[in-house]
C-alpha positions as a printed NumPy array, in Angstrom:
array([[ -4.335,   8.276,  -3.025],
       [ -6.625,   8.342,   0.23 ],
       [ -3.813,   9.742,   2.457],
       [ -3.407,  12.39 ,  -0.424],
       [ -6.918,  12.936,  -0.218],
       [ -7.344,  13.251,   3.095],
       [ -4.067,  15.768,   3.13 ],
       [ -5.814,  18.022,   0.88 ],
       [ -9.162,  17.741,   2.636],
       [ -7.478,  18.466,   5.871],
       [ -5.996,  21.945,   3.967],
       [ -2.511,  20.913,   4.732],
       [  0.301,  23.402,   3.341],
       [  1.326,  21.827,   0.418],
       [  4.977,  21.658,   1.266],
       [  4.066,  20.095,   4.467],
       [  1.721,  17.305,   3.104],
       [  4.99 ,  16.371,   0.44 ],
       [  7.068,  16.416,   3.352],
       [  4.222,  13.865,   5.004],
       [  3.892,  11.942,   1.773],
       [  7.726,  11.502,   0.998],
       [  8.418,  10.177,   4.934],
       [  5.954,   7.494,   4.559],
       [  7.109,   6.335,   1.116],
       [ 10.606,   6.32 ,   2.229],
       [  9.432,   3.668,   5.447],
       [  7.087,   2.003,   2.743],
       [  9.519,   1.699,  -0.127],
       [ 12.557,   0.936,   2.588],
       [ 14.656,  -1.924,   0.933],
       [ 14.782,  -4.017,   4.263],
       [ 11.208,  -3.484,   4.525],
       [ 10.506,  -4.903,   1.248],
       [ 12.901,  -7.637,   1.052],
       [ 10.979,  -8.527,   4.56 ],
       [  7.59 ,  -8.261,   2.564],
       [  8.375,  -9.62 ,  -0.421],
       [  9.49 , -13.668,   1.089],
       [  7.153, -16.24 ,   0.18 ],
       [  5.123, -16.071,   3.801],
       [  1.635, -16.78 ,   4.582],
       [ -0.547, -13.068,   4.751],
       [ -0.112, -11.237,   7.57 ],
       [ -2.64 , -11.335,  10.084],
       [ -5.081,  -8.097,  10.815],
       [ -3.388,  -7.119,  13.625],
       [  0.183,  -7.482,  12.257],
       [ -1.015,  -5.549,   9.498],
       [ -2.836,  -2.76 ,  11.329],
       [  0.894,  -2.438,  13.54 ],
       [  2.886,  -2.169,  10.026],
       [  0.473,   1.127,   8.8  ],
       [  0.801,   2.237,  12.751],
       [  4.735,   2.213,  11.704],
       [  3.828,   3.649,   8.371],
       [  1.904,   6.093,   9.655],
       [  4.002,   7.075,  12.573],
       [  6.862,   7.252,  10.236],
       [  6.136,  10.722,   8.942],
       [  5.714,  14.347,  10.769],
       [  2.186,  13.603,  10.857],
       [  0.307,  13.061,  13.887],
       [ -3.012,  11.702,  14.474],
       [ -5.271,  10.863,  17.437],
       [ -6.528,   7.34 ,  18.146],
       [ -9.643,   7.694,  16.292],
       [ -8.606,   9.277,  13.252],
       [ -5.64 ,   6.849,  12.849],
       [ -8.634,   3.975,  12.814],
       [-10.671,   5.764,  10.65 ],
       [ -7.21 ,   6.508,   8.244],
       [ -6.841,   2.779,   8.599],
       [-10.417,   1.693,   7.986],
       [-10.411,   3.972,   4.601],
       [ -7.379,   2.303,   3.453],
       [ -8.585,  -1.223,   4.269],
       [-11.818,  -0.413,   2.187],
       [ -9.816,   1.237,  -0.628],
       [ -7.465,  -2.234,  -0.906],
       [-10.648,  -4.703,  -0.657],
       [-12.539,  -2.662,  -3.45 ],
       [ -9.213,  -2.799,  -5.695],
       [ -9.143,  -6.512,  -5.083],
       [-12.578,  -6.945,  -5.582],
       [-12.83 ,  -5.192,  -7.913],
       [-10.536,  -7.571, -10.248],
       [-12.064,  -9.962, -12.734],
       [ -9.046, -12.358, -12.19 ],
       [ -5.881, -12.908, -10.163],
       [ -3.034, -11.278, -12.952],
       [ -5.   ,  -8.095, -12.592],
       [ -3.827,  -7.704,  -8.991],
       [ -0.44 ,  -7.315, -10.789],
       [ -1.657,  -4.263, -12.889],
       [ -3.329,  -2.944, -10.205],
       [ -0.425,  -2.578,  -7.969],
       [  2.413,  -1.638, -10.972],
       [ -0.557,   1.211, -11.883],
       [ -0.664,   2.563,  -8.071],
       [  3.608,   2.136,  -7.942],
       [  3.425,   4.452, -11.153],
       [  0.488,   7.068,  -9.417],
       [  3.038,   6.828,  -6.544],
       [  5.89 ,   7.837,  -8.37 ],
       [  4.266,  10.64 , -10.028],
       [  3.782,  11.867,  -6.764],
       [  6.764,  12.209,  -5.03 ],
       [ 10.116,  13.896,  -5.377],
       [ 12.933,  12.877,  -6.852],
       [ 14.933,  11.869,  -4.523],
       [ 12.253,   9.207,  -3.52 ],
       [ 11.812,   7.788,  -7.152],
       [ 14.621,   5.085,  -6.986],
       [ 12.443,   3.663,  -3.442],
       [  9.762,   3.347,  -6.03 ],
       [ 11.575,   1.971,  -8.947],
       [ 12.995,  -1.043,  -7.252],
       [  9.454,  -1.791,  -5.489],
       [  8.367,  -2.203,  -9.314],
       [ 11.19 ,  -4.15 , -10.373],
       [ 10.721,  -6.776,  -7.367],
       [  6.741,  -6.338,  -7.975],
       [  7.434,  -7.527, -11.706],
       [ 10.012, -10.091, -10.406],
       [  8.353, -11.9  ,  -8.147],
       [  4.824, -11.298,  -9.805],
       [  4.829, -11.409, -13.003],
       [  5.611, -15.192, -13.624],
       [  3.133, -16.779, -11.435],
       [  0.744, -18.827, -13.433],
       [ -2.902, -18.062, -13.808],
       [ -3.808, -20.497, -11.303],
       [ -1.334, -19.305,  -8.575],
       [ -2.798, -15.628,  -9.914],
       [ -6.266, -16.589,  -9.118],
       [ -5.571, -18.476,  -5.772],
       [ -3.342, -14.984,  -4.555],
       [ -6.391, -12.738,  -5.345],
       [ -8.42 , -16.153,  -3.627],
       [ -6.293, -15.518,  -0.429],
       [ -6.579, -12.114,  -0.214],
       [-10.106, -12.036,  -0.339],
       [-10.801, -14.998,   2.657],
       [ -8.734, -12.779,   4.799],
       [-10.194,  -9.369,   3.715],
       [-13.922, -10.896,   3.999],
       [-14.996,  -9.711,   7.41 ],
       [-14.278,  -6.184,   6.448],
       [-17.05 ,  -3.814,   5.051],
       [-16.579,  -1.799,   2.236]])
């Protein structure tokens, strides 16, 4: 949604910001890249996690300086604490994500749908059978290490 935003904000040709959008969903929604994400692991670290979106980011035809990379990056940290936060309990992480898979696959061609598809199916997998309480300490988790950022 935010890089979206910021696409159309930015008045980038239309065919250009799909080309920008599709790149970074195919690096997001790579199979290697999720099998990767998706192995029971602590979180990643902040600065792990800001060199993944660097990837992400770097991934497309899109180029941006230093500072508008952070700022890219601070928006989307902000956007993903006030989803968590924004939670009343830990299974609603799980709608939360399989609704923004669904925006995402609304919003892309094709070709790129399948990328988004199996994302869901390993989302629902892996997700969807964890008990309230390992629910609730996920959403726990993800708020100690998100705590030091503003919104």
């Amino acid at each position: 949604y935010i890089l979206e935003q910021r696409l159309i904000a930015q008045s980038i040709p239309q065919e250009k910001a799909e080309k920008v959008i599709a790149d970074i969903v195919r690096t997001m929604y790579n199979p290697k890249f999720l099998q990767e994400l998706f192995k029971p692991q602590e979180l990643y670290s902040t600065s792990a996690t800001r060199q993944i979106f660097d990837k992400i980011a770097h991934s497309s035809i899109m180029r941006l300086s230093e500072s508008s990379m952070d700022k890219l990056y601070d928006l989307m940290v902000t956007g993903f604490k006030y989803q968590v936060i924004s939670c009343r309990c830990g299974s609603d992480l799980i709608e939360v994500t399989l609704n923004h898979l669904n925006s995402i696959r609304k919003m892309v061609s094709p070709e790129v749908i399948p990328l988004i598809d199996a994302a869901t199916e390993m989302t629902e997998r892996a997700y969807r059978a964890l008990s309230t309480g390992a629910a609730a300490l996920l959403r726990q988790s993800l708020l100690r290490n998100l705590q030091d950022k503003r919104v």
